[in-house]
C-alpha positions as CSV (number, residue, x, y, z in Angstrom):
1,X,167.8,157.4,-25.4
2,X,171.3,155.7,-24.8
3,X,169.8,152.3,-24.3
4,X,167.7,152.6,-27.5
5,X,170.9,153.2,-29.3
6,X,173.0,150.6,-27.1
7,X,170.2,148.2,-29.1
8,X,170.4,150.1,-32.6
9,X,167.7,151.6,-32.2
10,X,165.8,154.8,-30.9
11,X,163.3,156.0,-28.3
12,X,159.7,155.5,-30.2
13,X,158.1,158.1,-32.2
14,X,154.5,157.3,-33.1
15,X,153.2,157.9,-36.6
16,X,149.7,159.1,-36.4
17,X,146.7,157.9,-34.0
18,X,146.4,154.5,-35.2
19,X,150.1,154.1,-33.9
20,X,149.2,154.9,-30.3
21,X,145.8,153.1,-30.6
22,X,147.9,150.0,-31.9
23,X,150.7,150.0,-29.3
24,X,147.8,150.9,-26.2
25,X,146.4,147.7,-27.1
26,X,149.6,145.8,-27.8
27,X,150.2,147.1,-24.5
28,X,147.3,145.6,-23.4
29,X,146.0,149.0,-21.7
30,X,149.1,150.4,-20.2
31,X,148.0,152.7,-16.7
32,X,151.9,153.5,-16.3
33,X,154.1,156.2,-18.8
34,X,156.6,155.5,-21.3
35,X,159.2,157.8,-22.4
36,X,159.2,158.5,-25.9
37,X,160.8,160.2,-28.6
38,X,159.4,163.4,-28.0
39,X,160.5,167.1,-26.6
40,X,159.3,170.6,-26.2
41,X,162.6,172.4,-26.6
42,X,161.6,175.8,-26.7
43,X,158.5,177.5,-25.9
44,X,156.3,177.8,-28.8
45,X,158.2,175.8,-31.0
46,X,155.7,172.8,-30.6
47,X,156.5,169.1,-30.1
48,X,160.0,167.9,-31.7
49,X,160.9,164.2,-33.0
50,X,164.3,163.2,-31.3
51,X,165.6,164.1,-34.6
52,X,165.0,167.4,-34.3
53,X,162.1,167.4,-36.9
54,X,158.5,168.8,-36.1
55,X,156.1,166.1,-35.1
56,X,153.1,166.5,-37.3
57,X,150.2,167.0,-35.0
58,X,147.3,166.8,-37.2
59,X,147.9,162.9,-37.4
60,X,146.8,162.5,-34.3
61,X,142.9,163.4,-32.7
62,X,144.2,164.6,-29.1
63,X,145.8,168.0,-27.6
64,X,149.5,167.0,-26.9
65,X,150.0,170.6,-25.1
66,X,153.1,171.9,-25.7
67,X,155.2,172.8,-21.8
68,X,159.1,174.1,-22.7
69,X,161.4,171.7,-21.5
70,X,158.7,169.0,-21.2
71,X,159.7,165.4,-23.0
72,X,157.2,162.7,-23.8
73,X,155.5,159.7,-22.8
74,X,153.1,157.5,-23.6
75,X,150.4,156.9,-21.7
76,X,147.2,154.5,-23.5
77,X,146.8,155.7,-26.4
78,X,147.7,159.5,-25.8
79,X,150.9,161.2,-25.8
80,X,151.3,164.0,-22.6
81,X,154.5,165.9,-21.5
82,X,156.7,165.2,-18.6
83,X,159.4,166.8,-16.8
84,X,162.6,165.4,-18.8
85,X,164.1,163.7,-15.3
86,X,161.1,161.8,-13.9
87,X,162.0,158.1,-14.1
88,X,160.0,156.4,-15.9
89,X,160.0,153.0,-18.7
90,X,160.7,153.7,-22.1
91,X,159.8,152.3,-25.6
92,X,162.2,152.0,-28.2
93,X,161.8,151.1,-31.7
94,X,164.1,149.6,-34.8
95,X,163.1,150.2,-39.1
96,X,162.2,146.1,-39.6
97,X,165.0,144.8,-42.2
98,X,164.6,142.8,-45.3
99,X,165.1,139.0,-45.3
């Protein structure tokens, strides 16, 4: 997360199932994790956006899980908890600006 905002940006949230299918293959098939910007805060409170809004899960076609103090990665084109200090790469991502 501070690195993301070191660059102006933030850790990556997808939008919806096309999203992950879209970065998997931009990816080009990743086998490895990605940290994300996703957490499980509180048991059954669901998966949060790093802003602290829900995530929507019926834009995606996959069962996230939901694990309390779990944080997410990538991996292909799902999205599956972690355990917040496992070292891992991450993805971060900037709104595209008008030329």
């Amino acid at each position: 997360r501070e690195d993301c905002g070191n660059r102006g940006s933030t850790l990556l949230v997808p939008w919806d199932q096309e999203e992950l299918e879209f970065l998997n293959e931009s990816l080009q098939k990743p086998t490895r994790h990605f940290w994300i910007g996703l957490s499980v805060p509180v048991a059954g409170t669901g998966w949060t956006r790093e802003n602290g809004s829900d995530l929507d899960q019926d834009r995606f076609q996959l069962d996230l899980g939901e694990r309390p103090g779990a944080c997410g990665t990538l991996k292909g084109n799902e999205i599956h908890p972690q355990n917040c200090d496992t070292r891992l790469q991450w993805i971060c991502h900037r709104e595209s600006a008008e030329i």
